[in-house]
C-alpha positions in Angstrom: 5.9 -2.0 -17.7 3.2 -3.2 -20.2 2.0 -6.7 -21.4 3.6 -7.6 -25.1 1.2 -8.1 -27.6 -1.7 -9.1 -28.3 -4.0 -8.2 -25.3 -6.7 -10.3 -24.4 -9.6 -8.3 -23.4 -12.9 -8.6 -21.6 -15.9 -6.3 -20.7 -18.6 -4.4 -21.6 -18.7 -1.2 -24.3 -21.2 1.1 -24.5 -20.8 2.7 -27.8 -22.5 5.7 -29.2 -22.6 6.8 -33.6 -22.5 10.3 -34.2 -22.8 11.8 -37.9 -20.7 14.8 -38.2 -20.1 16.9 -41.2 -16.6 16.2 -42.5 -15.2 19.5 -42.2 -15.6 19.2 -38.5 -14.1 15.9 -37.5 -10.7 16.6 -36.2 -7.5 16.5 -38.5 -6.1 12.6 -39.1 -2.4 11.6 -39.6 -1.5 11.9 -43.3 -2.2 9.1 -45.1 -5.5 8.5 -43.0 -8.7 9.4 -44.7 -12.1 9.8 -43.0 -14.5 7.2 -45.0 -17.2 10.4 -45.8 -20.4 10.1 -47.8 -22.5 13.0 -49.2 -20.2 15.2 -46.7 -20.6 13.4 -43.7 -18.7 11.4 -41.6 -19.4 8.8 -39.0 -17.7 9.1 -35.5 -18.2 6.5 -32.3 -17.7 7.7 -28.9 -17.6 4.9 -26.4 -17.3 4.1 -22.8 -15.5 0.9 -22.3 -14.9 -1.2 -19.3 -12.6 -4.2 -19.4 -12.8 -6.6 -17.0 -10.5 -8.6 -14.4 -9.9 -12.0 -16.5 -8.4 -10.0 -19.8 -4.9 -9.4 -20.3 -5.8 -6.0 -18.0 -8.6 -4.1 -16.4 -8.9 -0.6 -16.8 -11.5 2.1 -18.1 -11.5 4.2 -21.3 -13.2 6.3 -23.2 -12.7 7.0 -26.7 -13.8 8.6 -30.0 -12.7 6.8 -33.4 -13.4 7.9 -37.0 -14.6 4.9 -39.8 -11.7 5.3 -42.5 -10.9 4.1 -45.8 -10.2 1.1 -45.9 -13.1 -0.3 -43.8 -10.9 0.6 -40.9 -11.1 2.7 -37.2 -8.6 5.4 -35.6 -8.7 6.7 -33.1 -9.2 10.5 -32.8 -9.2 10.9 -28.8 -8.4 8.8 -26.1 -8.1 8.4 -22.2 -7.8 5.3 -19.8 -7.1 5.5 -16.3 -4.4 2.7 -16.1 -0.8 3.7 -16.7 -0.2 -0.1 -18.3 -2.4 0.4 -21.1 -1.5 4.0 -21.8 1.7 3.4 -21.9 1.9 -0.3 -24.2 -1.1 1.7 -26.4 1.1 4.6 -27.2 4.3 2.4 -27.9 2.8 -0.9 -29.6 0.2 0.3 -31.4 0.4 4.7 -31.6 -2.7 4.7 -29.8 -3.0 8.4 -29.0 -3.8 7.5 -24.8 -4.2 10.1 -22.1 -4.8 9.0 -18.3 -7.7 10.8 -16.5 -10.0 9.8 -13.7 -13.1 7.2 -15.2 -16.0 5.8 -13.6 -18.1 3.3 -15.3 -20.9 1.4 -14.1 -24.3 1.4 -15.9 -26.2 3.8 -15.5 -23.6 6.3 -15.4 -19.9 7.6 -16.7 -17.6 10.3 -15.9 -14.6 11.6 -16.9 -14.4 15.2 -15.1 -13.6 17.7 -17.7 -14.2 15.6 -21.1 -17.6 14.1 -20.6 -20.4 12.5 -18.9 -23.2 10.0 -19.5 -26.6 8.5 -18.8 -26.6 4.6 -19.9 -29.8 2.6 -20.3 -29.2 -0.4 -22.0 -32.0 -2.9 -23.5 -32.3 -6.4 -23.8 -30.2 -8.4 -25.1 -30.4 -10.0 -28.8 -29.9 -13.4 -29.9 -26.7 -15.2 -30.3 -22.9 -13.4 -30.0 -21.8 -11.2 -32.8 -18.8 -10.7 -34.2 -16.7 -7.7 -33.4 -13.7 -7.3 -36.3 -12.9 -3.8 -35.6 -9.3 -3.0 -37.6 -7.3 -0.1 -36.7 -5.2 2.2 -38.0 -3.4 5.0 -37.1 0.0 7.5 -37.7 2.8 7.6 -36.2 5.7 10.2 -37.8 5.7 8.8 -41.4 4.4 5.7 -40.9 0.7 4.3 -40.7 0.4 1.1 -37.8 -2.8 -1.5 -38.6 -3.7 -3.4 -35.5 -5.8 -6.3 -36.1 -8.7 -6.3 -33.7 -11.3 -9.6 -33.8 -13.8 -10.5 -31.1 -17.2 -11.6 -30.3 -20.1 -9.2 -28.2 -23.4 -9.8 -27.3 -25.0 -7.0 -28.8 -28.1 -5.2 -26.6 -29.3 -2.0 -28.1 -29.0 1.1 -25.8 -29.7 4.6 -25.2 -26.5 6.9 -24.1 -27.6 10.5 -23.0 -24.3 12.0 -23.1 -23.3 15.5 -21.6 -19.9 16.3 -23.2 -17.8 19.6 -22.2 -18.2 21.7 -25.1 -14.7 23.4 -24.6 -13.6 19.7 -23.3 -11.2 18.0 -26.0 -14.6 16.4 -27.3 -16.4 19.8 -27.8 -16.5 18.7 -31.6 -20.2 15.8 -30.3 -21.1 18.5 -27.8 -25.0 19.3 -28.1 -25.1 16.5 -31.1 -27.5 13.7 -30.7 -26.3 9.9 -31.5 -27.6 8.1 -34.6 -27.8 5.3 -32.3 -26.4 3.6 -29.4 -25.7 0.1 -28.7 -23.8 -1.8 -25.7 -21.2 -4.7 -27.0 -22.2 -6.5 -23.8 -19.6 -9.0 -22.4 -17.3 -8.6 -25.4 -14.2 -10.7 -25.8 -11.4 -9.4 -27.9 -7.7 -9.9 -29.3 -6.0 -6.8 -29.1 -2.7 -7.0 -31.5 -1.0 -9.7 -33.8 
C-alpha cells in the first residue's frame, strides 16, 4: 500500500514563515509545546513538490509549528497521493488529508484551503543542510521522525491567498516574515 520507511525524497519546497501570536496557533497533541517568544510563535506554510526519482512523487501542502525541543509538527496537512497519506498517517502520525494540488512555479492551488503566487530569486552559493526533526501525537504517545537533507536555498517571495474560513483561516490576511524556496532538496524521510 505504502513504501516502509525511510522515504527518499526529491523536489523543490517553497516555504513561507509566518509569526503568529501564540494564542492563535491551533491546539497541539499534549505533550507538544509551541517553542513561543515574547508571545509569539513561528509557523511555516509550504508548498512542496517531490519529484519522480524519490521514494514517491506527489504534492503537498502543509503548515508546521517550531516546538520545544528544536523540533517541527505538523498542524495541517494535505497531499494528493493516496501512498503518502496513507504510510504518513500510519508510520509517522502525520495528520494527512488528500485534496486536489497543483504546483508549478509561479503558481499553487489547493481549491478550498489556499492559493499562491511564487517568485523565487537566485540561487545562493553552495547546498545547505536541511535537518528538519519532527514530532508529533498520537493517543498517548509522542512519534520523533528523523528528517536530514541537503537544499539549495534561493530566497523567494510567496503571495499567498488563503481561505479565511478554509482549515488555514488562522495565516489568512497575514503577511510572511519571509519566504524562501529549498530548491532541488534531497531528503531522508524516517529511520
Amino acid at each position: 500500500m505504502y513504501p516502509p520507511s525511510p522515504w527518499h525524497l526529491r523536489g523543490q519546497l517553497y516555504l513561507s514563515v509566518f509569526v503568529l501570536p501564540h494564542h492563535e496557533v491551533p491546539t497541539l497533541p499534549p505533550g507538544i509545546r509551541p517553542l513561543t517568544v515574547a508571545g509569539r510563535t513561528l509557523v511555516g506554510a509550504a508548498w512542496v513538490n517531490y519529484e519522480p526519482g524519490g521514494t514517491l512523487h506527489y504534492r503537498e501542502l502543509l503548515a508546521a509549528v517550531l516546538v520545544r525541543p528544536l523540533r517541527f509538527s505538523i498542524l495541517n496537512i494535505w497531499v494528493d497521493s493516496p501512498e503518502s497519506c496513507a504510510g504518513g498517517r500510519d508510520m509517522w502520525a502525520i495528520p494527512k488529508d488528500l485534496t486536489e494540488l497543483t504546483i508549478a512555479s509561479p503558481a499553487a492551488a489547493a481549491p478550498g484551503i489556499a492559493r499562491a503566487g511564487i517568485a523565487v530569486g537566485r540561487r545562493l552559493p553552495g547546498r545547505w543542510p536541511t535537518p528538519l526533526p519532527l514530532v508529533q501525537g498520537r493517543a498517548h504517545d509522542l512519534i520523533r521522525t528523523p528528517v536530514r537533507g541537503t537544499a539549495a536555498l534561493r530566497p523567494s517571495r510567496i503571495d499567498w491567498s488563503i481561505d479565511p474560513d478554509g482549515p488555514l483561516g488562522y495565516l489568512a490576511g497575514r503577511r510572511p516574515l519571509l519566504s524562501v524556496t529549498l530548491s532541488d532538496f534531497r531528503l531522508r524521510f524516517g529511520a
